[in-house]
C-alpha positions, -999 to 999 in steps of 0.1 A, spaced: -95 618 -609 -86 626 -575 -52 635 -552 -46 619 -518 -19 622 -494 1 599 -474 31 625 -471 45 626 -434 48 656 -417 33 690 -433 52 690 -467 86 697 -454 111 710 -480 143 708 -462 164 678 -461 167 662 -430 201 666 -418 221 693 -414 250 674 -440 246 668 -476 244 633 -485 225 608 -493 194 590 -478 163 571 -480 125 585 -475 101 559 -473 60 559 -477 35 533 -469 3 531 -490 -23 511 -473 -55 514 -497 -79 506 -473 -67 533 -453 -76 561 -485 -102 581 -491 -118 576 -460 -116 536 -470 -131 540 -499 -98 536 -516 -87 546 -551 -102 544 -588 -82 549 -621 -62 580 -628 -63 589 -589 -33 603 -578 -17 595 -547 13 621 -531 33 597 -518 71 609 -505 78 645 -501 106 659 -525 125 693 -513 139 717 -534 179 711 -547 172 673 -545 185 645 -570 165 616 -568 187 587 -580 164 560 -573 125 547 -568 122 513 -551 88 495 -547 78 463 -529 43 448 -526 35 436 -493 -3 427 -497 -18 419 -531 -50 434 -549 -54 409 -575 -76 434 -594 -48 462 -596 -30 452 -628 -12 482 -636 5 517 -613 29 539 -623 54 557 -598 63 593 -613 64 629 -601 43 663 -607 54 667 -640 59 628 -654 34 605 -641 51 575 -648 88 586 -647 101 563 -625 80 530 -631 58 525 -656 32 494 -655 42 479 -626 14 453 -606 -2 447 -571 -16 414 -585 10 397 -568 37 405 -540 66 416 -559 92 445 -564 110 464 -588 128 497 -591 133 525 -613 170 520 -623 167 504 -657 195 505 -681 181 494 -709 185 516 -741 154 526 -768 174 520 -797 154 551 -814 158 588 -818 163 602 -796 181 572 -775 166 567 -739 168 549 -713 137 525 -705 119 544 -683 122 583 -682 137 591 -649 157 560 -642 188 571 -638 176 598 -616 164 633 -616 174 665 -602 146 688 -588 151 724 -584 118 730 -571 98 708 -543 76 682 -558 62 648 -547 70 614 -554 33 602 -566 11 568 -571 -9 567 -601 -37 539 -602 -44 531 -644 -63 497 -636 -105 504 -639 -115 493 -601 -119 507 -572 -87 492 -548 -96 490 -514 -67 470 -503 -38 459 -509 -6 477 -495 26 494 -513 58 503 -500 81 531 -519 113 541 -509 131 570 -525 168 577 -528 179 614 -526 212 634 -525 211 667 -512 225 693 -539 223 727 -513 257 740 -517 268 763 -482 
């Protein structure tokens, strides 16, 4: 297993503007473009969108904009939950999805469908990461993620 970047700037960890509110980061993954173009095998880890400190994430959105039929199954998750935010999604075809679900697990303890879908609250800086499950090595095929924050600084 290995970590690659495509986090812009030098890991920030303030927000951008000097207001709290909300707004959207976006990454780009373009798998021909990691790893020197050797692209990605299972459990490699990819840092994707830069997450600063006092941060509520409230959504993950994903859009495939060139398929890799042989990359079957991602998850989008953070430092702590791997797949947090979506679990199983596919680059076999050019698709999207997001990480609000509001479906119940009608179990103990009751949950929503995915772990993090309604949002998470990070007191610490962390990354919003790409974590290939399928057994191939991907070297293309490109993914588009787009995180919703609020910034929770208080002056």
């Amino acid at each position: 297993m290995s970590t690659y970047s495509v986090v812009k700037g030098s890991g920030a960890t303030t927000f951008p503007n000097d207001f709290a509110g909300a707004y959207p980061i976006e990454a780009t993954l373009d798998f021909s473009k990691i790893n020197s173009g050797s692209g990605t095998v299972q459990n490699d880890i990819v840092q994707l969108i830069q997450i600063p400190a006092n941060a509520l994430v409230l959504a993950i959105a994903f859009k495939v904009t060139t398929a890799n039929a042989s990359l079957t199954d991602f998850d989008l998750g953070d430092g702590d939950v791997a797949d947090g935010y979506v679990d199983g999604a596919s680059m076999a075809t050019v698709n999207d999805g997001c990480s609000w679900q509001t479906t119940f697990n009608e179990a103990t303890p009751n949950t929503t469908k995915e772990g993090m879908s309604l949002g998470k609250f990070y007191t610490v800086a962390d990354t919003i990461d790409f974590k290939q499950n399928t057994a191939a090595t991907i070297t293309s095929g490109v993914l588009k993620v787009k995180a919703l924050l609020f910034d929770c600084n208080l002056y």
